[in-house]
ZAMARGU-4260 file (C-alpha; in steps of 0.2 Angstrom, whole numbers, plus 5000, padded with zeros to 4 digits):
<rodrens>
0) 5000/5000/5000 | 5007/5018/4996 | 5002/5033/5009 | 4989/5044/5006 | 4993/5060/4995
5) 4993/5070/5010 | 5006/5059/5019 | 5017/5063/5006 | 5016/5082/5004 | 5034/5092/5004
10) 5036/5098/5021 | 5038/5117/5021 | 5026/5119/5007 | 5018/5135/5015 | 5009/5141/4998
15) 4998/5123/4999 | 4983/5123/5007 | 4985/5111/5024 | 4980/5095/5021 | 4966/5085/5032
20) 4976/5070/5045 | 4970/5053/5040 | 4955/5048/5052 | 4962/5034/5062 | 4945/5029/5072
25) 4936/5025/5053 | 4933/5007/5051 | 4945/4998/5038 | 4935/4985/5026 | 4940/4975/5012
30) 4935/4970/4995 | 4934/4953/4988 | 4936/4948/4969 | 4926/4933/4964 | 4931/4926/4950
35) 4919/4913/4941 | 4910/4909/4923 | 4899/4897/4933 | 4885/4908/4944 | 4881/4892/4955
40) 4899/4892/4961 | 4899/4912/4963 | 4884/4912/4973 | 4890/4896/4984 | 4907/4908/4987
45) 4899/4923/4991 | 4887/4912/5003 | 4902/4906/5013 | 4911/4921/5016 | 4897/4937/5016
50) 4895/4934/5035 | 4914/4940/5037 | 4907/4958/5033 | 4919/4964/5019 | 4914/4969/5002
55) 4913/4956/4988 | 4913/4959/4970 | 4909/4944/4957 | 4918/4945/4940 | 4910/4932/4927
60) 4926/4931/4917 | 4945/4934/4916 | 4942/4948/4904 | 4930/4956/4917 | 4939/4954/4931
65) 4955/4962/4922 | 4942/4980/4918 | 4938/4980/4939 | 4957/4978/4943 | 4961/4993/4933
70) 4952/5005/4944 | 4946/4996/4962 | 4958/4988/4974 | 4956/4971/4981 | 4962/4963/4999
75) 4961/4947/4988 | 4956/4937/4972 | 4948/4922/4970 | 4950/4914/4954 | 4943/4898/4946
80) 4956/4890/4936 | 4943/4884/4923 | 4937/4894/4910 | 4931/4897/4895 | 4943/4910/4885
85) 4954/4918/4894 | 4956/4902/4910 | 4966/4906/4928 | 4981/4904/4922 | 4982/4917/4909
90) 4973/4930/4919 | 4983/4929/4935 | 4999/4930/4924 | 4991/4947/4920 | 4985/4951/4936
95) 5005/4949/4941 | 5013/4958/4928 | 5003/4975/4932 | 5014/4985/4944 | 4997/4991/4952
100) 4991/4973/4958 | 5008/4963/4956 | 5006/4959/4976 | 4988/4956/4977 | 4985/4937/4983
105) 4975/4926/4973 | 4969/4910/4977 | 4963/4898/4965 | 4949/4887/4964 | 4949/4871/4953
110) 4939/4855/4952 | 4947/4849/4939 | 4965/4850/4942 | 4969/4843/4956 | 4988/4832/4951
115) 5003/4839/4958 | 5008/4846/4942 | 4994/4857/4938 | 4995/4863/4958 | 5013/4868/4955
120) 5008/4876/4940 | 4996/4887/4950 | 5008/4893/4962 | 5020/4897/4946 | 5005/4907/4941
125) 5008/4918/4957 | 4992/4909/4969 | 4996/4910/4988 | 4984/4894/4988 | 4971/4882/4982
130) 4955/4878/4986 | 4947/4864/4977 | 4930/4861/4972 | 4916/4857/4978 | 4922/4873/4990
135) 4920/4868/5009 | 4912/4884/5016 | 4923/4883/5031 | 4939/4880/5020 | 4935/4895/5012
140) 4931/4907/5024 | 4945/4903/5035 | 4957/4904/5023 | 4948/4922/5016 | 4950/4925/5032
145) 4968/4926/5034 | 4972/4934/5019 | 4959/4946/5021 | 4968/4951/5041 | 4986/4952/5036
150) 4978/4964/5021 | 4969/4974/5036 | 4985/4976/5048 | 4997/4981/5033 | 4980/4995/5026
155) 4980/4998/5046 | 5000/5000/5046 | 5000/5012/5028 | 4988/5022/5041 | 4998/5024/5055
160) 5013/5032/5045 | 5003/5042/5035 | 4997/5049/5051 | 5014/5050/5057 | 5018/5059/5041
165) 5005/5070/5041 | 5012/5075/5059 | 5028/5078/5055 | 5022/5088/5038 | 5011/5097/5050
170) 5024/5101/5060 | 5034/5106/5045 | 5022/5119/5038 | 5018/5128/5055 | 5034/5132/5058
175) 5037/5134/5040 | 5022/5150/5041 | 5028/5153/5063 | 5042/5159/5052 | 5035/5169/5040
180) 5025/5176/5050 | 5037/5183/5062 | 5044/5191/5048 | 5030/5200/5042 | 5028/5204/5059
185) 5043/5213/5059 | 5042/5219/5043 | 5025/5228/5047 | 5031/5234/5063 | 5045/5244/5054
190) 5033/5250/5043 | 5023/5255/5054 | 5035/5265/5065 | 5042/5274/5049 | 5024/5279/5045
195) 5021/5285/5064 | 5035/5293/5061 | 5032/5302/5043 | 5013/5307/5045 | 5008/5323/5051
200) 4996/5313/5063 | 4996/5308/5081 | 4991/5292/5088 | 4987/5293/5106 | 4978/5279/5120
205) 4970/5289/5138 | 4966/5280/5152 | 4946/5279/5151 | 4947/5286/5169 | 4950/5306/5174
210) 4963/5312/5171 | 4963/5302/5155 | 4984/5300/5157 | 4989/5297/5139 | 4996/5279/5139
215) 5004/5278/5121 | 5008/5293/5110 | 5017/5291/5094 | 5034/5298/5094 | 5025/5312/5078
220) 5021/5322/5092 | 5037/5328/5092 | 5034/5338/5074 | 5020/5346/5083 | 5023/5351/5099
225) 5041/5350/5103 | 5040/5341/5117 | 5044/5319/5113 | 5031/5307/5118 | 5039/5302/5133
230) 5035/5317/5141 | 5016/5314/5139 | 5016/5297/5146 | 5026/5299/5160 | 5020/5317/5167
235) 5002/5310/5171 | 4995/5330/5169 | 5008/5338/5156 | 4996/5338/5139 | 4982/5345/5152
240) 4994/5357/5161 | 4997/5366/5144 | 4981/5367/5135 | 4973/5385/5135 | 4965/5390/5151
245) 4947/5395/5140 | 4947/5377/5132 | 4952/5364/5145 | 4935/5365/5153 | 4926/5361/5139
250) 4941/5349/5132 | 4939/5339/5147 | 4920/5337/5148 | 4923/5330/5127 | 4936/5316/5134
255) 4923/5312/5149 | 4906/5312/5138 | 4915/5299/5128 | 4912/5287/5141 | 4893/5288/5139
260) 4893/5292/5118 | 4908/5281/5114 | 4917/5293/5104 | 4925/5311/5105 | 4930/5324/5095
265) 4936/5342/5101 | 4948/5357/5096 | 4960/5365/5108 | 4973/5379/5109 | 4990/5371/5113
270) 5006/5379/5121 | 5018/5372/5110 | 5039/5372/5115 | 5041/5387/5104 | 5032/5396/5117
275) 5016/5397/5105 | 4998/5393/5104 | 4995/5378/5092 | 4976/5373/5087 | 4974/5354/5090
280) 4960/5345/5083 | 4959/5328/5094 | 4944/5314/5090 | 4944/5298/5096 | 4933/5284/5101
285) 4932/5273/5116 | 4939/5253/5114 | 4932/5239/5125 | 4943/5224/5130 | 4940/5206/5128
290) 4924/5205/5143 | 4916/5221/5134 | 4919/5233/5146 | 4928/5251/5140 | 4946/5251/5148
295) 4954/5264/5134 | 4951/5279/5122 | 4960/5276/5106 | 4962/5294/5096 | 4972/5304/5084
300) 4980/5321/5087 | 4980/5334/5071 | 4989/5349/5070 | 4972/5360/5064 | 4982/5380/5065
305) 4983/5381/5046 | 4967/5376/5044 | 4961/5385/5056 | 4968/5401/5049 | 4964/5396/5032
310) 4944/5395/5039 | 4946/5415/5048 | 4952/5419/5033 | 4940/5414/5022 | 4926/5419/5033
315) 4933/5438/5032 | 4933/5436/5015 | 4916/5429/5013 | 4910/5443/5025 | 4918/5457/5015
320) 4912/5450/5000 | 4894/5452/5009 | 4895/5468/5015 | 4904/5475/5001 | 4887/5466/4989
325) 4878/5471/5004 | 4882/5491/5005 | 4883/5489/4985 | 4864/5485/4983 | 4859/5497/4995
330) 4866/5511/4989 | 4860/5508/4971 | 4844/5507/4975 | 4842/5521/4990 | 4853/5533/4975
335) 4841/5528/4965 | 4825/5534/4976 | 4835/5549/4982 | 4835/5555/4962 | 4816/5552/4961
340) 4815/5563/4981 | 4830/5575/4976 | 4824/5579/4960 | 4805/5583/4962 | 4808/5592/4977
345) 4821/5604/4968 | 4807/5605/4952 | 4794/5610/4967 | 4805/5622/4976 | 4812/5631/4957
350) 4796/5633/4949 | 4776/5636/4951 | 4764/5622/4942 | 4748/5619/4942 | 4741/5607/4956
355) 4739/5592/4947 | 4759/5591/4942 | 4764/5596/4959 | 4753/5583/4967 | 4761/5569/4956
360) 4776/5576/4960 | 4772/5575/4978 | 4766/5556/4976 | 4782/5553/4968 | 4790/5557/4983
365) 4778/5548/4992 | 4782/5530/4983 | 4801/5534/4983 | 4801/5537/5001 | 4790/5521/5005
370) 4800/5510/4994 | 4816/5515/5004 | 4803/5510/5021 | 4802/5496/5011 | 4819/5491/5008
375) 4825/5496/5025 | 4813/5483/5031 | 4817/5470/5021 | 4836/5473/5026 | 4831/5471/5045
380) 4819/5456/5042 | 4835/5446/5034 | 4847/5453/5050 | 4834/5448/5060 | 4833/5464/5068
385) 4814/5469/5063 | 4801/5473/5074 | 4788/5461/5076 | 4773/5457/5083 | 4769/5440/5084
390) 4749/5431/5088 | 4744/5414/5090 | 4736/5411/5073 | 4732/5393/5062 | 4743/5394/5049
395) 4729/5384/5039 | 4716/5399/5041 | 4730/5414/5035 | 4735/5404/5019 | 4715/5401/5016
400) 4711/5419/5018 | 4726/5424/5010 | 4728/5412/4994 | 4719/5424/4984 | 4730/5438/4986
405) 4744/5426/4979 | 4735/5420/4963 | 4732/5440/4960 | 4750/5439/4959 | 4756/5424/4951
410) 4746/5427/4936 | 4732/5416/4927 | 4747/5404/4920 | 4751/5397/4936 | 4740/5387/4944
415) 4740/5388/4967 | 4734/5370/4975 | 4732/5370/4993 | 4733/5356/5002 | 4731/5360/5020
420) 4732/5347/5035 | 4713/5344/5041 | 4721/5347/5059 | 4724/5364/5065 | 4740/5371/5065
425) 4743/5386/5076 | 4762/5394/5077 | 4766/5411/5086 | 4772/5423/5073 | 4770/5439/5065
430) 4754/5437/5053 | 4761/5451/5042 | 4778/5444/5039 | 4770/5428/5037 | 4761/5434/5021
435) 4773/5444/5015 | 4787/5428/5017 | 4773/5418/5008 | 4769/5431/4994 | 4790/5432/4990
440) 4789/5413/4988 | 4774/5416/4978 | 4781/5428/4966 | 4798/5418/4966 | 4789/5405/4960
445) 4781/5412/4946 | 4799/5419/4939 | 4802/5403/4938 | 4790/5397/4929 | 4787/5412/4914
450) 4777/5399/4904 | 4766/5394/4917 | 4766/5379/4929 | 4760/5372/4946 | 4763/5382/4965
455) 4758/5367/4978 | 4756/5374/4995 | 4756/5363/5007 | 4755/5362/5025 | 4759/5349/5039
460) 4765/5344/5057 | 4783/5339/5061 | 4783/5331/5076 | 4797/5332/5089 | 4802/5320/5108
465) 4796/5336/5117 | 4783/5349/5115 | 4774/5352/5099 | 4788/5352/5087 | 4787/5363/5073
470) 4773/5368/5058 | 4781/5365/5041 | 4772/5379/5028 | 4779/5369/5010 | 4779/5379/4995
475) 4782/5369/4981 | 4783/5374/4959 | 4787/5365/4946 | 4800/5378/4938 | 4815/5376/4930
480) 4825/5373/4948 | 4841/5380/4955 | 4859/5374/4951 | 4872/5369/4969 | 4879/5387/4967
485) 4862/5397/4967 | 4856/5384/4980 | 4870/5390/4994 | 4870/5409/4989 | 4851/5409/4985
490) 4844/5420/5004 | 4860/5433/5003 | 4852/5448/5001 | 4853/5459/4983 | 4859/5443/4976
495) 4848/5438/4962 | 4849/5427/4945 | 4835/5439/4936 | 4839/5452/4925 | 4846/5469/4931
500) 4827/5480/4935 | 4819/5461/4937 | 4823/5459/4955 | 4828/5466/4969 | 4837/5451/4978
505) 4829/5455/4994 | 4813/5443/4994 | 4821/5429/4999 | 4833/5436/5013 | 4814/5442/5020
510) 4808/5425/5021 | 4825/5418/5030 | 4825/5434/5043 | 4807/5431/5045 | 4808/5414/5050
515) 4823/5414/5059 | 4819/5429/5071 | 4802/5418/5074 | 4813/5404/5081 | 4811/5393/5066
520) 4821/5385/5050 | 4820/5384/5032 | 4824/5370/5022 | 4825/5371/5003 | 4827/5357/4990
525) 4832/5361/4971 | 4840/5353/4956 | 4839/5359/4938 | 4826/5354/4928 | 4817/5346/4946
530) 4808/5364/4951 | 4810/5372/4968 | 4803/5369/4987 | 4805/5379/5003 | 4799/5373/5019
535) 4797/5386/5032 | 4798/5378/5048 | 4786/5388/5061 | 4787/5384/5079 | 4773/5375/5088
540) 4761/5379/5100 | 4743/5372/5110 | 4738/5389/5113 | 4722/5393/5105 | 4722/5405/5089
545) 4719/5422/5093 | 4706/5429/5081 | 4712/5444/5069 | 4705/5462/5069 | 4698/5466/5051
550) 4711/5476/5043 | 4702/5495/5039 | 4709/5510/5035 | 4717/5521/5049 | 4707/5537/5052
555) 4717/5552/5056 | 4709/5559/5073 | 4719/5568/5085 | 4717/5578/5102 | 4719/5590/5116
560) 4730/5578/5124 | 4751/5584/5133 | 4763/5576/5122 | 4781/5575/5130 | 4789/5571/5112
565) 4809/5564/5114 | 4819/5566/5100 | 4838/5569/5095 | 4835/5570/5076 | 4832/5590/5073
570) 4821/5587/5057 | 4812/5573/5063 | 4808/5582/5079 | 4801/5599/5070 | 4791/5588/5057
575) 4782/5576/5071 | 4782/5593/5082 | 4772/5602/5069 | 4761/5585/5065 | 4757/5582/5082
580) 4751/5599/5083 | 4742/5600/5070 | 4733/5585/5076 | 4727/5597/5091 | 4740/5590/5103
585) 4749/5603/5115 | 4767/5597/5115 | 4782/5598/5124 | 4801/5593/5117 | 4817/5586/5121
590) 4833/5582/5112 | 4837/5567/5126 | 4833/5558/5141 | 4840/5572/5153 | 4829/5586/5146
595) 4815/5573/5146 | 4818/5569/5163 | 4819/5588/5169 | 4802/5591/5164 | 4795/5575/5171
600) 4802/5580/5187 | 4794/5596/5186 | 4775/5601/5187 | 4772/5601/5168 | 4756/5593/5165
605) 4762/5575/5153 | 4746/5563/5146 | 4761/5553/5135 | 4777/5552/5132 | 4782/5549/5114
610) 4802/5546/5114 | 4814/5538/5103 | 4824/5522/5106 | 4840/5525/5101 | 4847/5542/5111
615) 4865/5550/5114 | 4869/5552/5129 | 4868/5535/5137 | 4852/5533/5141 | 4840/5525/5130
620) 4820/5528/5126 | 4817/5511/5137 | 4825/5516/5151 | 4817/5535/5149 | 4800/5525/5148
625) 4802/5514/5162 | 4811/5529/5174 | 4796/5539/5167 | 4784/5527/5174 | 4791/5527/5190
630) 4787/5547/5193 | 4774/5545/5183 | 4761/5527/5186 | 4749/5533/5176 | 4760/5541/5160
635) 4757/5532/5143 | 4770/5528/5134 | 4772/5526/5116 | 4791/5521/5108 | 4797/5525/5092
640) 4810/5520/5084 | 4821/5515/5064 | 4831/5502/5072 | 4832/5490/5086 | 4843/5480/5091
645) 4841/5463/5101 | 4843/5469/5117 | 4834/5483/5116 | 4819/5473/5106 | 4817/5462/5120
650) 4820/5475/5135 | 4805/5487/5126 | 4792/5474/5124 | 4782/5482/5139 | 4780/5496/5128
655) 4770/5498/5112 | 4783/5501/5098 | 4779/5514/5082 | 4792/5509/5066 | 4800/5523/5059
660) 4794/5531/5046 | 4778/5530/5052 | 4763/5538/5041 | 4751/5551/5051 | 4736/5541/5050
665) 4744/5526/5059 | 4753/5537/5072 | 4737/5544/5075 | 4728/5528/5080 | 4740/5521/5090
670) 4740/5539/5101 | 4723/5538/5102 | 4722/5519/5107 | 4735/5523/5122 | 4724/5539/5127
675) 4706/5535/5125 | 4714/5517/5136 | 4705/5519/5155 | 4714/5529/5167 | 4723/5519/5183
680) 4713/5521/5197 | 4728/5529/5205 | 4734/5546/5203 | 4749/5555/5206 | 4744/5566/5223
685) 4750/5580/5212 | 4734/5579/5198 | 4724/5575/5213 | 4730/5592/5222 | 4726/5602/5203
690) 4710/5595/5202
</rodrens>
């Protein structure tokens, strides 16, 4: 028998795939050939000998015992000496001069030749022995029997040193790839060491405990810092000690939250060798160890200064390219209405003309100086610095009553679907700046469609984990879309895509102030070709809707009212001075808070004091009001003013605010709503004494 194939594989050959040990604990069998032209004897043989348990194979001839020899292996042949063709002799001197069964017993079987010269002729053949016929069963199997066990013990000894083979091959290859393996080993760890070394990155391991004491830093460190590794790991609070005073709180608090979130990423000023601050962007994430639990914080280090100054820089140069568009656009357009003022007033002053020229004249005036109210507002809505005043109101009910209005001004070509949530959707905002924000999507959408197309409006609830989440106002066309660039620069105010005189580049900067002051978001989605939608994002609320006053046309009516009037501006002060009074008022003036004050303290009689926001002198109109009302419980206040800023937006909202310019007719209600308001039922002891 010759070993199994992988008994005999080269030892050392790594590149093989390793080969499976022989299976010692399989059973060993063995197959039988029968060889007989007479079935009565073939049956009586396999009869005898089947309770044995091996396989046995019956060939009806020596031609087809020769095909099964070629291909199957046999413990032992049993071959009839007789046959017709091709008898025993002849086919066991084939059998013996094939290399592959030169050593496989045969025993003949013969009941005809039975003399001494035919028997020696049989072990000439090559038979181990002779059986004569008629076959005794227990002959047979006994003699079967020890061919068959001396075949088992030598398939059984083959087995035993292929094993042993296999073992020492085994053996052979492990330590063949141990080898190899140490050597790639090696080689990777040089590689990695130079790459440590040649990248501008740190690799770090903390302690998952504070102080979170580095416990490996890559010797790159050194190209950063100045400072070797060494000193990290073995000065337990040297990295910490040298952070900036400002960041180490909050660079501290990163390392510890990564604990709960897993991971950590956090920028820091650094003291570096050289005596100077380096920016550090470090970012991690937290390992566990073989049971699962987190025992270290894995992270790299980059040196983030360039980039950081890179960043500053661009911002600068982004902002000056705003302002500079900014103050561009402004003063084209304010140059533009100060023509149209400047130019009919010099016409009005130079010559007389009949009354219906000088009243277009005068109107011309008029739209000029409400298109730069106009444009004023537009810039405060986008700076988020307008004055608003926001109601509870569904959303659902102002689009209703206000679609209309919108298909006015989108034209017949467009055609405005509403598709409102059946729920009602109540947000706190300003209801004017809502319509306006919804009529500058409205009209935006029509440029963007000049042959006509669909505006979808559509409204829903975003819910949120807490509170009532926000109400999302979609406005939706079907236009010819935006491309990346126009998409990022598209709420910049004065920037616009439509021809010069087309556009004004402001209506979309009112929608983003708008929304922004009001505490909520807008999201917009566009691609070429795919049309345009902008989802204003409108804080929630349960409150109920507050129901909105018909809008009517304000009715100049004045009064015999004191007026205390507060203002620092000489021309604005001798126009509303010579409006007021010609409204009936009786008024008193002051150019700032001191001169207002003088008279408050005095004995002067003072219904209302009408005062601007913004003063010289340090003190502003709110805190004029509110030291006003102190002296005074039962003074009115009414506040006027062209711009305020946050603080003074949220520190004024206890009075009523009048925007600047202001036209008569409003300024005349709103005096007469704060006046003709009851009286407190307590009076200053001093109008008590007079009356």
């Amino acid at each position: 028998m010759t070993p199994p194939a992988a008994a005999r594989a080269p030892a050392g050959a790594g590149a093989a795939e390793p080969k499976a040990p022989p299976d010692l604990d399989a059973p060993l069998k063995a197959r039988i050939l029968i060889v007989d032209d007479d079935e009565r004897n073939a049956f009586a043989a396999v009869q005898a000998l089947e309770e044995l348990g091996h396989e046995l194979v019956v060939a009806k001839s020596g031609e087809e015992a020769l095909k099964r020899l070629l291909g199957e292996e046999f413990a032992l042949i049993l071959l009839d000496l007789h046959m017709p063709g091709m008898d025993g002799y002849e086919t066991a001197a084939l059998i013996r001069s094939r290399k592959r069964t030169a050593d496989t017993p045969i025993v003949f079987l013969t009941a005809i030749f039975r003399d001494e010269a035919h028997i020696f002729q049989a072990y000439s053949a090559g038979a181990v022995d002779v059986v004569f016929k008629p076959v005794d069963p227990f002959i047979l199997k006994a003699k079967t029997k020890v061919f068959v066990d001396l075949y088992l013990r030598t398939q059984e000894a083959n087995r035993q040193s292929a094993y042993k083979q296999w073992l020492l091959d085994e053996h052979a290859r492990m330590k063949h790839e141990k080898a190899q393996t140490e050597r790639a080993l090696r080689r990777a760890e040089m590689q990695q060491q130079a790459i440590l070394k040649s990248l501008p990155i740190v690799f770090t391991s903390r302690s998952i405990e504070p102080p979170f004491t580095p416990q490996f830093v890559s010797e790159s460190i050194f190209e950063i810092t100045g400072f070797p590794a060494s000193r990290f790991t073995e000065e337990a609070d040297f990295g910490s000690s040298r952070i900036h005073p400002d960041d180490l709180e909050r660079t501290i608090a990163s390392f510890r939250n990564a604990t709960q979130t897993g991971q950590y990423s956090c920028e820091f000023r650094w003291l570096c060798a050289d005596g100077q601050y380096r920016v550090l962007h470090d970012q991690g994430v937290v390992a566990p160890s073989d049971d699962g639990e987190a025992r270290e914080i894995f992270g790299v280090i980059l040196d983030a200064t360039d980039r950081r100054s890179l960043e500053e820089q661009l911002a600068q140069a982004r902002k000056m390219e705003a302002v500079g568009q900014l103050t561009g656009g402004v003063a084209h357009d304010f140059n533009n209405l100060l023509t149209v003022v400047l130019g009919n007033i010099d016409m009005l002053a130079r010559k007389q003309e009949e009354e219906t020229r000088r009243a277009r004249r005068i109107d011309a005036i008029r739209q000029a100086a409400e298109r730069g109210r106009d444009l004023t507002r537009q810039l405060l809505a986008f700076s988020r610095r307008q004055h608003l005043s926001p109601v509870t109101l569904d959303v659902n009910a102002l689009i209703t009553d206000f679609a209309p209005l919108m298909r006015q001004a989108v034209g017949e070509a467009v055609t405005i679907d509403l598709a409102l949530a059946d729920e009602a959707l109540n947000t706190h905002v300003d209801p004017t700046q809502l319509e306006t924000a919804l009529l500058n999507l409205a009209v935006n959408a029509r440029d963007a469609m000049p042959e006509g197309g669909r505006l979808t409006i559509r409204t829903s609830r975003r819910r949120a984990e807490r509170g009532p989440g926000f109400i999302v106002v979609e406005v939706r066309d079907t236009g010819f879309g935006m491309t990346a660039d126009v998409r990022e620069r598209v709420f910049e105010p004065f920037f616009t895509t439509k021809e010069v005189g087309k556009g004004s580049g402001l209506g979309l900067s009112q929608v983003y102030g708008f929304v922004r002051q009001s505490e909520g978001e807008v999201e917009v989605e566009s691609d070429v070709g795919a049309g345009t939608t902008f989802r204003l994002l409108l804080p929630g609320t349960e409150a109920k809707a507050e129901v909105r006053p018909a809008q009517a046309q304000a009715e100049v009516i004045g009064g015999a009212e004191k007026i205390l009037l507060v203002e620092d501006d000489a021309t604005v002060l001798a126009l509303t001075l010579d409006v007021l009074s010609g409204l009936g008022y009786a008024v008193r003036t002051a150019t700032n808070a001191a001169e207002a004050l003088e008279i408050l303290h005095s004995d002067a009689e003072v219904d209302l004091l009408f005062t601007d926001v913004v003063m010289p002198g340090g003190v502003s109109g709110v805190s004029l009001a509110r030291t006003a009302k102190e002296l005074r419980p039962e003074l009115r206040v009414l506040l006027t003013s062209g711009f305020v800023g946050d603080g003074q937006i949220n520190e004024g909202r206890e009075f009523p605010l009048l925007d600047k310019p202001y036209d008569t007719p409003v300024m005349a209600s709103m005096l007469r709503k704060l006046l003709d308001r009851p009286e407190p039922k307590t009076k200053r002891k001093a109008t008590a004494a007079a009356e």
